[in-house]
Biopython code that builds the backbone (N, CA, C, O; Angstrom):
import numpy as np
from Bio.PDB.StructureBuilder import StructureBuilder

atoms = [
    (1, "UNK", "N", (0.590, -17.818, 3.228)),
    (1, "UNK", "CA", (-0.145, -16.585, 3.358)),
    (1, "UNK", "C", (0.825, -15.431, 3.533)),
    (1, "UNK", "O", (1.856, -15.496, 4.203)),
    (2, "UNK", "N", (0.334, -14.222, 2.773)),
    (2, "UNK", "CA", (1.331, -13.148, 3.115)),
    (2, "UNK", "C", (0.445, -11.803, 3.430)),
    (2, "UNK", "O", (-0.586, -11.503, 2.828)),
    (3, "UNK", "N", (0.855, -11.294, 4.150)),
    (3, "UNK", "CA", (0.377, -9.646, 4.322)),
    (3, "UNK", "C", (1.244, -8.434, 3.210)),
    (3, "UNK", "O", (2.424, -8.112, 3.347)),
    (4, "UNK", "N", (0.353, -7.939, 2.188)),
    (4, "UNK", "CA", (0.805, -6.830, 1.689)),
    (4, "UNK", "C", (0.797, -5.836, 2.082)),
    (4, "UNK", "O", (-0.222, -5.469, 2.668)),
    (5, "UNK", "N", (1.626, -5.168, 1.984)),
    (5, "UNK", "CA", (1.582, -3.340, 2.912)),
    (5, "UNK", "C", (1.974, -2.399, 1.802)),
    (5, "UNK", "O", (3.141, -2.049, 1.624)),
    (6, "UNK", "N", (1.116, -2.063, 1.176)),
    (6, "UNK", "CA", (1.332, -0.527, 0.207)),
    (6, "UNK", "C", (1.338, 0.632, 0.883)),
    (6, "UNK", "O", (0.375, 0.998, 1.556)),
    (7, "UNK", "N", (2.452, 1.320, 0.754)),
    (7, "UNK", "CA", (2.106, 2.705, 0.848)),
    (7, "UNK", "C", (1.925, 3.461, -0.602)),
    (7, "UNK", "O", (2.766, 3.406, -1.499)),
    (8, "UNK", "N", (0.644, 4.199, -0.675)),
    (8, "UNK", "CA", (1.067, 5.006, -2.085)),
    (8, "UNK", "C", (0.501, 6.313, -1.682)),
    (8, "UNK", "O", (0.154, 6.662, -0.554)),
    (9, "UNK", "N", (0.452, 7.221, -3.195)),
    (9, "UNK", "CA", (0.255, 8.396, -2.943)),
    (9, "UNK", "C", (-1.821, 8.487, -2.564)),
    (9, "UNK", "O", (-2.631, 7.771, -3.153)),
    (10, "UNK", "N", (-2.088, 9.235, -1.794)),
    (10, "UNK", "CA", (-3.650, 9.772, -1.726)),
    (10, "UNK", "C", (-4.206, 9.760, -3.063)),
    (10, "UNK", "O", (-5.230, 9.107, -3.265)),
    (11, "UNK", "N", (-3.618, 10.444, -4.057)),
    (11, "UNK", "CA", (-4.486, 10.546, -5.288)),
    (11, "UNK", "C", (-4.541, 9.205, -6.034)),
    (11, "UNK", "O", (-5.434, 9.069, -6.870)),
    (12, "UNK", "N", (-4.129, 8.726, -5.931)),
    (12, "UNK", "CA", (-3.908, 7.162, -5.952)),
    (12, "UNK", "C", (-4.850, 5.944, -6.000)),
    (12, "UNK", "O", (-5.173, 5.156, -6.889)),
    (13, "UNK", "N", (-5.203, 6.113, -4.539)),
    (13, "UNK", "CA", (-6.049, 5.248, -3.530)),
    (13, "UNK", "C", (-7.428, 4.452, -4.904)),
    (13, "UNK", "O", (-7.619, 3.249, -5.087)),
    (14, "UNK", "N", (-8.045, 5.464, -5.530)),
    (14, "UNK", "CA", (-9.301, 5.187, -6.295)),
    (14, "UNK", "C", (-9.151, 4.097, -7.035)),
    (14, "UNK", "O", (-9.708, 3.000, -7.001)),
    (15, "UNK", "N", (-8.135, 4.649, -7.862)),
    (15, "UNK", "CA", (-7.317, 3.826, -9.042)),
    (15, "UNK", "C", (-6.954, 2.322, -8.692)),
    (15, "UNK", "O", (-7.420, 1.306, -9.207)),
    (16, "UNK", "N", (-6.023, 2.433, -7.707)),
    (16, "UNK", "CA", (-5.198, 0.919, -7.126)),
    (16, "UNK", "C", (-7.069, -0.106, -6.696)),
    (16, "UNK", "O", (-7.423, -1.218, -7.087)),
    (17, "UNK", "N", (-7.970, 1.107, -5.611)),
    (17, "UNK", "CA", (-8.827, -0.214, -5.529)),
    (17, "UNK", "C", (-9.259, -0.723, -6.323)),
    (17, "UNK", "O", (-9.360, -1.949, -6.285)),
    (18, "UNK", "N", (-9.764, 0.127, -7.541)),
    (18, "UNK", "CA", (-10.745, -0.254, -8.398)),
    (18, "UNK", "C", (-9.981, -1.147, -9.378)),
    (18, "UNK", "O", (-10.488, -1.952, -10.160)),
    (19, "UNK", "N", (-8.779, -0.897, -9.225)),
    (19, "UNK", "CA", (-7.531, -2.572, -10.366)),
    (19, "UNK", "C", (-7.960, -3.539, -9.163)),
    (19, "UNK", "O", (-8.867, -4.354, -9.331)),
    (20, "UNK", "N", (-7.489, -3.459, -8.317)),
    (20, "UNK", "CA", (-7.763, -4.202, -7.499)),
    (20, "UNK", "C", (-9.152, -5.080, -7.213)),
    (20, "UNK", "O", (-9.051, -6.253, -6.854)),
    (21, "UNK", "N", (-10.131, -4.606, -7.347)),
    (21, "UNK", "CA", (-11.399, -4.999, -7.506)),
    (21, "UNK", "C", (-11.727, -5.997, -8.960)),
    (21, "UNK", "O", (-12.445, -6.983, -9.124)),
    (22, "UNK", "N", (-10.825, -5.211, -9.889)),
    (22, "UNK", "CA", (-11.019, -6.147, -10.838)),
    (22, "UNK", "C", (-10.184, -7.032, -10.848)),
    (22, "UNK", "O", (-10.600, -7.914, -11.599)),
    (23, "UNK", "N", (-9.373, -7.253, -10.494)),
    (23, "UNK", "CA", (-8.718, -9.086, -10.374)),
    (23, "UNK", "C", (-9.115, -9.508, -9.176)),
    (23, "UNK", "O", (-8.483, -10.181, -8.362)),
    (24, "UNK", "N", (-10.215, -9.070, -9.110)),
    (24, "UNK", "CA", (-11.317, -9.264, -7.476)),
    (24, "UNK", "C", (-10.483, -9.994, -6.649)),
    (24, "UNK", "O", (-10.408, -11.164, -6.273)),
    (25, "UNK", "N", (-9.726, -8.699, -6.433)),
    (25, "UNK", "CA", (-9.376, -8.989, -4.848)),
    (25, "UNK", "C", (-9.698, -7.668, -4.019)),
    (25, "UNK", "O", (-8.986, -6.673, -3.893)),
    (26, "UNK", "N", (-10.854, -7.900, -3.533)),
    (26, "UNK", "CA", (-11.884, -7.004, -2.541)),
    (26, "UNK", "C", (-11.808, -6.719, -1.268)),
    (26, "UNK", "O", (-12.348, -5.736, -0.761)),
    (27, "UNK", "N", (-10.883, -7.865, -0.443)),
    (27, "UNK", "CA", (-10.971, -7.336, 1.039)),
    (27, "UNK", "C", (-9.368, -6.384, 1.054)),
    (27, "UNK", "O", (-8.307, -6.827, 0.614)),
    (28, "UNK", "N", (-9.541, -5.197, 1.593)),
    (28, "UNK", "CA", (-8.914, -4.254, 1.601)),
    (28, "UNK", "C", (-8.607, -3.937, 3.210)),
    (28, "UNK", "O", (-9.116, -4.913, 3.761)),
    (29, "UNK", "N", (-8.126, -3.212, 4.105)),
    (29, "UNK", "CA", (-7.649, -2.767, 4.695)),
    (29, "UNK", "C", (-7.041, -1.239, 4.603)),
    (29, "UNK", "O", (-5.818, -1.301, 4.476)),
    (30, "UNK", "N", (-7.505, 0.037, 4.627)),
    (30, "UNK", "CA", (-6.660, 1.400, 4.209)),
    (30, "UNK", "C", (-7.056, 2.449, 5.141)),
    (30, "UNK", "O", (-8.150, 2.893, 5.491)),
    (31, "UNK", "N", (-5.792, 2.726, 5.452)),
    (31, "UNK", "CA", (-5.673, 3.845, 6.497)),
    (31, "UNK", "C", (-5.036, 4.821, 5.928)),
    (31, "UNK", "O", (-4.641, 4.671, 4.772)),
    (32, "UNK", "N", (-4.774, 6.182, 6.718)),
    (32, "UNK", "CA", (-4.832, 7.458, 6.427)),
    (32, "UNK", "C", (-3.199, 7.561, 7.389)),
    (32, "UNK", "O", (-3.167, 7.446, 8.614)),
    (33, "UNK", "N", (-1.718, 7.839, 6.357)),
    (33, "UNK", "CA", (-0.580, 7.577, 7.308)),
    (33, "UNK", "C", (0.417, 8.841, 6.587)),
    (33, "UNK", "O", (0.204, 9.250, 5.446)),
    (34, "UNK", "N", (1.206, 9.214, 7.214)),
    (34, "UNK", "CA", (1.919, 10.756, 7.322)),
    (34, "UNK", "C", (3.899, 10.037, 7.152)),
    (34, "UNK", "O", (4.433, 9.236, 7.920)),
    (35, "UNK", "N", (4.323, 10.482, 6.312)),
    (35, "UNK", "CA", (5.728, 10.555, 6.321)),
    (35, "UNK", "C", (6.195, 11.049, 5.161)),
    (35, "UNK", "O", (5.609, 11.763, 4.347)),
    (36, "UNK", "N", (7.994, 10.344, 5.127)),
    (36, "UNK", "CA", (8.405, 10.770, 3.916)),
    (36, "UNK", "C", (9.835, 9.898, 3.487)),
    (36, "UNK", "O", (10.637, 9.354, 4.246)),
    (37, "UNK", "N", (9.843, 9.957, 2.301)),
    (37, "UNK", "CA", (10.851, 9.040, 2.411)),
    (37, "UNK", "C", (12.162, 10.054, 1.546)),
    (37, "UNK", "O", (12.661, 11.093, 1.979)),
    (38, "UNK", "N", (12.589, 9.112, -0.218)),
    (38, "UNK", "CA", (13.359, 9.721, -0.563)),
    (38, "UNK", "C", (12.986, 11.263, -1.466)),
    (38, "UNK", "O", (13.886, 12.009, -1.853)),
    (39, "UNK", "N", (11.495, 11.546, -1.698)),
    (39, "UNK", "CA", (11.118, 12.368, -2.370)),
    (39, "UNK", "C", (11.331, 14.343, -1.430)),
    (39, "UNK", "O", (11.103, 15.482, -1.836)),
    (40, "UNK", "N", (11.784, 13.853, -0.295)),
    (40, "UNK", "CA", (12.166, 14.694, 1.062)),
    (40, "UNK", "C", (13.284, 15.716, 0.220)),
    (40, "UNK", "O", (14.304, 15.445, -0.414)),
    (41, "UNK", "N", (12.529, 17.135, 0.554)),
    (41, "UNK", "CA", (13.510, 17.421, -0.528)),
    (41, "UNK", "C", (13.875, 19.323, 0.750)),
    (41, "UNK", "O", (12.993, 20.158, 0.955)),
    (42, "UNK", "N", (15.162, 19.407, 1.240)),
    (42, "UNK", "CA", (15.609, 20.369, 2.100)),
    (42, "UNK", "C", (15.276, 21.642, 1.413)),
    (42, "UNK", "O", (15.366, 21.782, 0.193)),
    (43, "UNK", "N", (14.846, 22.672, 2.331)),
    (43, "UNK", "CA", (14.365, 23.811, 1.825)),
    (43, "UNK", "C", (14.834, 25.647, 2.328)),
    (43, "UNK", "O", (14.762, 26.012, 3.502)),
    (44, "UNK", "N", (15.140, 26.279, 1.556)),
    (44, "UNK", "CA", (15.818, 26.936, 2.275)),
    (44, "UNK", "C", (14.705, 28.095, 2.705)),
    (44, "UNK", "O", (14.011, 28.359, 1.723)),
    (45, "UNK", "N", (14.340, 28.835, 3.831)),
    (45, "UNK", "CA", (13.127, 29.999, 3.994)),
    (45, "UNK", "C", (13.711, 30.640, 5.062)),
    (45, "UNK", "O", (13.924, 30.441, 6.257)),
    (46, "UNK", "N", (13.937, 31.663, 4.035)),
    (46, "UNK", "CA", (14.473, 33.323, 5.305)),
    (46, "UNK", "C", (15.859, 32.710, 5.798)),
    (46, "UNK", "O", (16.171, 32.566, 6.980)),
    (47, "UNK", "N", (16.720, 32.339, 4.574)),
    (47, "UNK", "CA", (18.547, 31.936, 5.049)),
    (47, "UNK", "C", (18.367, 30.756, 6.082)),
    (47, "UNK", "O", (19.351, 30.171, 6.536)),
    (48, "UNK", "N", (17.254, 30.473, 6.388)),
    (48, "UNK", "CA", (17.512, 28.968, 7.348)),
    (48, "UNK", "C", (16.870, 27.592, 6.290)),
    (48, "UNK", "O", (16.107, 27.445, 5.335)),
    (49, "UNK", "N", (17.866, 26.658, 7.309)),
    (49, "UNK", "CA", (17.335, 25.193, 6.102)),
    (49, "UNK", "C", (16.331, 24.806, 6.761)),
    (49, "UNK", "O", (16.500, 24.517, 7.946)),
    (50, "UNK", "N", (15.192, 24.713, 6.242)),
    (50, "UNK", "CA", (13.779, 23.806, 7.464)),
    (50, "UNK", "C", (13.688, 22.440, 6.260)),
    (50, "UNK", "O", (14.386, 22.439, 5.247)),
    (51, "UNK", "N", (12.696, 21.317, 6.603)),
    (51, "UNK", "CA", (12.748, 20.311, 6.231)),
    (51, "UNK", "C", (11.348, 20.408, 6.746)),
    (51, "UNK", "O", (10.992, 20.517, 7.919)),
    (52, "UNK", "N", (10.334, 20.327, 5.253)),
    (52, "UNK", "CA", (9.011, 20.489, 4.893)),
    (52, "UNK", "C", (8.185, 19.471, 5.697)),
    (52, "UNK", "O", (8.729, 18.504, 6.231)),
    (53, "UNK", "N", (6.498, 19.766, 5.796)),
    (53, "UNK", "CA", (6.259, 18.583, 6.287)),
    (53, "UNK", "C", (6.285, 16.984, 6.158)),
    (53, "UNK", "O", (6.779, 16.445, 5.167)),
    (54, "UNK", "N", (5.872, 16.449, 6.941)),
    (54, "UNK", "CA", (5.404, 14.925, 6.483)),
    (54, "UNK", "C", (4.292, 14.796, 5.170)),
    (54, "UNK", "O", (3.352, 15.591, 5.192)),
    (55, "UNK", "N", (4.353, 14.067, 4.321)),
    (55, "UNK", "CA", (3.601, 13.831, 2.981)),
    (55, "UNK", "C", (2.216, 13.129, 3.345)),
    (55, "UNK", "O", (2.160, 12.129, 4.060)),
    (56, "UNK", "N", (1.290, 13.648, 2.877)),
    (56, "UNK", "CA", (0.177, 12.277, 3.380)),
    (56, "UNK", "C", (0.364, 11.310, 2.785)),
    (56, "UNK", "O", (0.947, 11.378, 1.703)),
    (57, "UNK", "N", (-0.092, 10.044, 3.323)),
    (57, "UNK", "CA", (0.188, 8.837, 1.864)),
    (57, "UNK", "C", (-1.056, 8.416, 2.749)),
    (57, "UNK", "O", (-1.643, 8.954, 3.688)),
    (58, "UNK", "N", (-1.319, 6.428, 1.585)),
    (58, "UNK", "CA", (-2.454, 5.902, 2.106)),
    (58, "UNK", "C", (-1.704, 4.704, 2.608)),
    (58, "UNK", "O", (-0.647, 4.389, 2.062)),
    (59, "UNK", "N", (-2.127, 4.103, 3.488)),
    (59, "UNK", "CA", (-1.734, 2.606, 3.414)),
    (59, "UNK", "C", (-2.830, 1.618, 3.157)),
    (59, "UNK", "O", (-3.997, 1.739, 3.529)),
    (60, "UNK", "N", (-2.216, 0.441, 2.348)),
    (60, "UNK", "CA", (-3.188, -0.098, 2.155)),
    (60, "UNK", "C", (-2.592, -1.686, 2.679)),
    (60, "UNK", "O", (-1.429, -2.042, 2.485)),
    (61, "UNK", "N", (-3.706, -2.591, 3.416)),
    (61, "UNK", "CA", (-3.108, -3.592, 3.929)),
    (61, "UNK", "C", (-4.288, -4.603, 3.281)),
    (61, "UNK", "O", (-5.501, -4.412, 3.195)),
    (62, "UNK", "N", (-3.194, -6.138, 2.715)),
    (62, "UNK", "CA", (-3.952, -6.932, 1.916)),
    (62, "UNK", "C", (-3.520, -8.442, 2.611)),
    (62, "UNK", "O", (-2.375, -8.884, 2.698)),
    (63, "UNK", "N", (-4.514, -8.956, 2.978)),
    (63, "UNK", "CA", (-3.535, -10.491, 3.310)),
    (63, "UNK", "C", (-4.223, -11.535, 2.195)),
    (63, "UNK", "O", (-5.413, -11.745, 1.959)),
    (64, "UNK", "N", (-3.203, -12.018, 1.693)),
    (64, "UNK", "CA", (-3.784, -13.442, 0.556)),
    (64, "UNK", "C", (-3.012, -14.249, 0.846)),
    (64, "UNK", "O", (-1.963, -14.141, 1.482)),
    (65, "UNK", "N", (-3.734, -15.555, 0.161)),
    (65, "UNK", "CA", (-2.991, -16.462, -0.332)),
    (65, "UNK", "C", (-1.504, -16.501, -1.269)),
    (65, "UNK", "O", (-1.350, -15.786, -2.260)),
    (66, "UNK", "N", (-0.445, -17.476, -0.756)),
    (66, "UNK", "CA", (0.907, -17.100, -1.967)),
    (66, "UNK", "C", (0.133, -17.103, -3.380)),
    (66, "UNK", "O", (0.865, -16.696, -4.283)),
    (67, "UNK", "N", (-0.774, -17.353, -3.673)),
    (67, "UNK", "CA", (-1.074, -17.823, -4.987)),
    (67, "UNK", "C", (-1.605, -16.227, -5.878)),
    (67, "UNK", "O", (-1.604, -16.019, -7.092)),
    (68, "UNK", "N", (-2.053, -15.225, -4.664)),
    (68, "UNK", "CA", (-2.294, -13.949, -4.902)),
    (68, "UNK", "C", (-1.660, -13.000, -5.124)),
    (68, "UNK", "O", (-2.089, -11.968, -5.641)),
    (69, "UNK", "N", (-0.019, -13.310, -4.595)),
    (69, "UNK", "CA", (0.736, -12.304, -4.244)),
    (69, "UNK", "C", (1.463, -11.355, -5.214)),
    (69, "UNK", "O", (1.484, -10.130, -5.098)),
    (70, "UNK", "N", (2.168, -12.202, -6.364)),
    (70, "UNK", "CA", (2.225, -11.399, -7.773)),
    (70, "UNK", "C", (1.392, -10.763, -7.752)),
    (70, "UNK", "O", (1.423, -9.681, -7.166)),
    (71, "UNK", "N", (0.202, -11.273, -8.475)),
    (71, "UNK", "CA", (-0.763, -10.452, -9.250)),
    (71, "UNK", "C", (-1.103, -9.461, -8.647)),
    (71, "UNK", "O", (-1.234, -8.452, -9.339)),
    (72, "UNK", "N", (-1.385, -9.337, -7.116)),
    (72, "UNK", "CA", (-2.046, -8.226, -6.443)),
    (72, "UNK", "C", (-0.831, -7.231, -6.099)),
    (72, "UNK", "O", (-1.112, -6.132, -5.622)),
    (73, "UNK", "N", (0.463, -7.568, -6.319)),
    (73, "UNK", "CA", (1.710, -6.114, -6.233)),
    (73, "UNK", "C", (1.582, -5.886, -7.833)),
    (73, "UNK", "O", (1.653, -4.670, -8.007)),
    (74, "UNK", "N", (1.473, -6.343, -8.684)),
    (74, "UNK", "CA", (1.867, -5.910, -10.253)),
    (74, "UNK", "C", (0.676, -5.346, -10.210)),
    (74, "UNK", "O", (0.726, -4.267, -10.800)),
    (75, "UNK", "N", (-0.855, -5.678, -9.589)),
    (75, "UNK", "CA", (-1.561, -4.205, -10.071)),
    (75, "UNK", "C", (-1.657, -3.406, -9.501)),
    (75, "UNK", "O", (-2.083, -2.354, -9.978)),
    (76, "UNK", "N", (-1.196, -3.563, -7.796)),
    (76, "UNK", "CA", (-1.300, -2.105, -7.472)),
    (76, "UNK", "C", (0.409, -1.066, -8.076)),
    (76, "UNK", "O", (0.639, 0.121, -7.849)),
    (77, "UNK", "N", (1.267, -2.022, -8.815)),
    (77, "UNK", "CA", (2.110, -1.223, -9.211)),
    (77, "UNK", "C", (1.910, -0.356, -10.560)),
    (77, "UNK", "O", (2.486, 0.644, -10.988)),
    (78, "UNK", "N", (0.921, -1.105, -11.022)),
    (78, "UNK", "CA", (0.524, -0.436, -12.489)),
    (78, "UNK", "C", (-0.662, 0.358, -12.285)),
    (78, "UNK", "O", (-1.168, 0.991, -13.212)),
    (79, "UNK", "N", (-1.152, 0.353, -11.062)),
    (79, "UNK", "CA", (-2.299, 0.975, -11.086)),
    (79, "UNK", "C", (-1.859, 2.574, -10.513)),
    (79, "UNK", "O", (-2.226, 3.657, -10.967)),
    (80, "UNK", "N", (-0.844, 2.257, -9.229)),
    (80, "UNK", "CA", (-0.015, 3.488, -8.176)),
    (80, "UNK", "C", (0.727, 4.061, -9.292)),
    (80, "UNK", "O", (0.146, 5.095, -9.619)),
    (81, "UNK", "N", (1.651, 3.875, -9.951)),
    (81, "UNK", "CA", (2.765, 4.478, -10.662)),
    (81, "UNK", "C", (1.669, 5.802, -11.368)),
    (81, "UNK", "O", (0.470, 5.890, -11.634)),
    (82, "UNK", "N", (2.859, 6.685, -11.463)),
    (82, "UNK", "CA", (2.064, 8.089, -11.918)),
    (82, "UNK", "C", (3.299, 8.729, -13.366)),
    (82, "UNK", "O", (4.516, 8.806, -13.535)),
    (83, "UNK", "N", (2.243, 9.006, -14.002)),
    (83, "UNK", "CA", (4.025, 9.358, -14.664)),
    (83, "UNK", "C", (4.749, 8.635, -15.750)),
    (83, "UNK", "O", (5.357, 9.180, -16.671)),
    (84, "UNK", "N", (4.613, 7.235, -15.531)),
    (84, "UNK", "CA", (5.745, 6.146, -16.174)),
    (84, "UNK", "C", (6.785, 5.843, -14.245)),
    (84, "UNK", "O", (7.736, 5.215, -13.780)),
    (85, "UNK", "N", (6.086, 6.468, -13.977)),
    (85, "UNK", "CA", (6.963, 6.414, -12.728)),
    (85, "UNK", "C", (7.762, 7.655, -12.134)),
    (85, "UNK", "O", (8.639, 8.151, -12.841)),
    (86, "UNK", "N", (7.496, 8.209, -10.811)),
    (86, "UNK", "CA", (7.889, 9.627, -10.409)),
    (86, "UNK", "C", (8.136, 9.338, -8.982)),
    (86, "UNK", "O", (7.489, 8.474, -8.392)),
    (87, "UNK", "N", (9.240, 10.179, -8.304)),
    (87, "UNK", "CA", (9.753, 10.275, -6.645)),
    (87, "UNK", "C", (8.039, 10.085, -6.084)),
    (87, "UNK", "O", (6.948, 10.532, -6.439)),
    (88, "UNK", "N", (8.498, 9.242, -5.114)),
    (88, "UNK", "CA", (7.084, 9.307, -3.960)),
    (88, "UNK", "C", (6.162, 8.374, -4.404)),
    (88, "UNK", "O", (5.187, 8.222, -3.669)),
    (89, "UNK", "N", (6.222, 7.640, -5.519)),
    (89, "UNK", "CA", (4.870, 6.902, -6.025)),
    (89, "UNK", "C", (5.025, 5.587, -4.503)),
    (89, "UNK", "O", (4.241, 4.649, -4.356)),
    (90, "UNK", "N", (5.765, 5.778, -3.923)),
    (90, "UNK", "CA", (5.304, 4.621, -3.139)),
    (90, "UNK", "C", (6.024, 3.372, -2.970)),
    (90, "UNK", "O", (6.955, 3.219, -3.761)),
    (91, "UNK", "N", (5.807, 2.384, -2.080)),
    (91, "UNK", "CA", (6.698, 1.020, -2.112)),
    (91, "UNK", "C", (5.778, 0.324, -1.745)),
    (91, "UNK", "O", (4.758, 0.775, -1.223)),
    (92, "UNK", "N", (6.018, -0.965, -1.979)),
    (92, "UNK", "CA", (5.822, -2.359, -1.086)),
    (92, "UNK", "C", (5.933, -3.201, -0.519)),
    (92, "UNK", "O", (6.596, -4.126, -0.989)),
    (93, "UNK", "N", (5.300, -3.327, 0.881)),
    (93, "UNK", "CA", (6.122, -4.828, 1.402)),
    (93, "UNK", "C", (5.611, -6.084, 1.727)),
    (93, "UNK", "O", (4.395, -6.204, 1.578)),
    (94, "UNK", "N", (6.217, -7.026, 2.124)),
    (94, "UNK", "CA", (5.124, -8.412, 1.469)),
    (94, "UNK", "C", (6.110, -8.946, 2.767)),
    (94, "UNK", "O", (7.332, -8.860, 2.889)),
    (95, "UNK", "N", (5.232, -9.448, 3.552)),
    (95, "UNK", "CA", (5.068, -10.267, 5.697)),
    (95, "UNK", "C", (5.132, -11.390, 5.094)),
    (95, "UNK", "O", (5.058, -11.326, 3.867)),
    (96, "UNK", "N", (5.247, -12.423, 5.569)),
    (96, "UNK", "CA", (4.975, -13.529, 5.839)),
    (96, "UNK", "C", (4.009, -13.344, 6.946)),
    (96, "UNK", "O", (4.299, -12.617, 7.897)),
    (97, "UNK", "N", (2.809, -14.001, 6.866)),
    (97, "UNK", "CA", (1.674, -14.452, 7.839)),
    (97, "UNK", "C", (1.667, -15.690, 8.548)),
    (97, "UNK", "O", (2.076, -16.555, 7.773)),
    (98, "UNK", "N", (1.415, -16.131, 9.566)),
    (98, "UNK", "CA", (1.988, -17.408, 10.500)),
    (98, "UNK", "C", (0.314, -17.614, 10.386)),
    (98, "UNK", "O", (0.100, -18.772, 10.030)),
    (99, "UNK", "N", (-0.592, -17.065, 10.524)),
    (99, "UNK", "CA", (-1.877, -17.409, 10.760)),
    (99, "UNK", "C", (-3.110, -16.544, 10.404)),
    (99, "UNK", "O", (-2.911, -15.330, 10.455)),
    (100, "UNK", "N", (-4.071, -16.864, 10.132)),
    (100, "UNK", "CA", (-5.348, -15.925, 10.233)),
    (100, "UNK", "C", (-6.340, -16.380, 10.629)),
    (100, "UNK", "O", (-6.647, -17.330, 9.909)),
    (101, "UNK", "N", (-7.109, -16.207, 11.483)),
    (101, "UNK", "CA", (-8.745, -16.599, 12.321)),
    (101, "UNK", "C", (-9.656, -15.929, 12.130)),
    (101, "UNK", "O", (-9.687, -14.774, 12.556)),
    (102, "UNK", "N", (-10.640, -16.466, 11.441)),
    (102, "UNK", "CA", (-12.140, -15.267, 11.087)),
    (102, "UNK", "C", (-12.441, -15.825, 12.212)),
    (102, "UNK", "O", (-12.323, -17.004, 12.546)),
    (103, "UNK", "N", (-13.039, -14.464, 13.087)),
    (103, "UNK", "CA", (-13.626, -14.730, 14.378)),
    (103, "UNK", "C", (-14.728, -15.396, 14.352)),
    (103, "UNK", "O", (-14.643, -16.428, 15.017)),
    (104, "UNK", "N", (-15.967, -15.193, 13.740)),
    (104, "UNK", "CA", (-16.978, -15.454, 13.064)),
    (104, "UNK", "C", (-17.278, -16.939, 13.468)),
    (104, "UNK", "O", (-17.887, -17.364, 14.449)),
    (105, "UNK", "N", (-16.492, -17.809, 12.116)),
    (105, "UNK", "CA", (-16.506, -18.701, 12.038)),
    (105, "UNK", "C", (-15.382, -19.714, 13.000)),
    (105, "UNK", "O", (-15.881, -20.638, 13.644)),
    (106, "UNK", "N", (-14.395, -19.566, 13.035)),
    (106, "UNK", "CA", (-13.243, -19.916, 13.503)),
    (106, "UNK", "C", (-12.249, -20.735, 12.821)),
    (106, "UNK", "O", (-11.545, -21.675, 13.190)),
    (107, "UNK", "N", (-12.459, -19.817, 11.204)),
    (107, "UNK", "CA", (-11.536, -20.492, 10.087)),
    (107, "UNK", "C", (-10.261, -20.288, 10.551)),
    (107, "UNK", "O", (-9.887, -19.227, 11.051)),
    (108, "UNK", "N", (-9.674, -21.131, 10.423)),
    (108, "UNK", "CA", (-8.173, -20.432, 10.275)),
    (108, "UNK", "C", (-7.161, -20.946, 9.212)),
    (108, "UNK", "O", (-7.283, -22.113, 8.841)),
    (109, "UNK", "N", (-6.197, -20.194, 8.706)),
    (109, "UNK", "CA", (-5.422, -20.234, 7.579)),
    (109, "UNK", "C", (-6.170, -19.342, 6.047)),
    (109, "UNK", "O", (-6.925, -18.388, 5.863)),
    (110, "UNK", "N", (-5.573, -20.127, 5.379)),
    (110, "UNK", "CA", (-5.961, -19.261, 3.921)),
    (110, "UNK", "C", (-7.419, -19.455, 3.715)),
    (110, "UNK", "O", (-7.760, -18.873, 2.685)),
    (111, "UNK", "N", (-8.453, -20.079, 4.333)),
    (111, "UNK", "CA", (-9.998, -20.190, 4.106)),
    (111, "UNK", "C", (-10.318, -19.012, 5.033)),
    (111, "UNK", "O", (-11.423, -18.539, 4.768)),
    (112, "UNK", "N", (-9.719, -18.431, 5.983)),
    (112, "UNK", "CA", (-9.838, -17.255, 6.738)),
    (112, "UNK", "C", (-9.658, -16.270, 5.808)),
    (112, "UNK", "O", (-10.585, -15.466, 5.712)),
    (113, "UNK", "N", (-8.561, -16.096, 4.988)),
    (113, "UNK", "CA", (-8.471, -14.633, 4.175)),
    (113, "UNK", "C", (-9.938, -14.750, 2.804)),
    (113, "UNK", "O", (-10.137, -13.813, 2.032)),
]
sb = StructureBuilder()
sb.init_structure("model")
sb.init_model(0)
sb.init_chain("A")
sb.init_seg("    ")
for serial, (resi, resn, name, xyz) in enumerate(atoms, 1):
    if name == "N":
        sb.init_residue(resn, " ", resi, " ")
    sb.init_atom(name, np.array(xyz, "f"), 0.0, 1.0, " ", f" {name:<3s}", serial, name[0])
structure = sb.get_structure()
């Protein structure tokens, strides 16, 4: 089992679920998260250097099965990319998961995700 962690851009978000939905993978996780990475670009206003705000981005959190894990980064990479590809489209990172428990029931492991 792995946990995916996308960050991408806001305008984004529609696109990635709805790829996402179609290689139906539906349970989602997405929050509303503030930074910046290499697209950080120094600015000069009134002879001083300031350093612009934080960027909104989305995060999006996915836990699957290994058997999911390609497919669900190659579409949110084809789905996120803007452009052919442009500063800021975003990264990904892929956890290792030790466990998961639907409270519910008290599945645990990959019949939980």
């Amino acid at each position: 089992m792995k946990l995916i962690t996308a960050i991408i851009r806001e305008s984004q978000l529609d696109q990635v679920r709805e790829a996402l939905i179609h290689v139906d993978i539906t349970r989602i996780t997405v929050s509303r998260v503030s930074g910046h990475g290499q697209q950080i670009r120094e600015e000069i206003y009134r002879g001083r250097r300031i350093v612009p705000n934080l960027t909104p981005k989305m995060r999006l959190e996915i836990a699957v099965n290994d058997e999911f894990v390609d497919i669900t980064c190659q579409t949110i990479i084809e789905a996120a990319k803007t452009n052919g590809g442009t500063l800021g489209d975003g990264k990904i990172f892929i956890t290792q998961l030790e466990d998961c428990i639907r409270i519910r029931t008290q599945e645990r492991g990959g019949k939980a995700i």
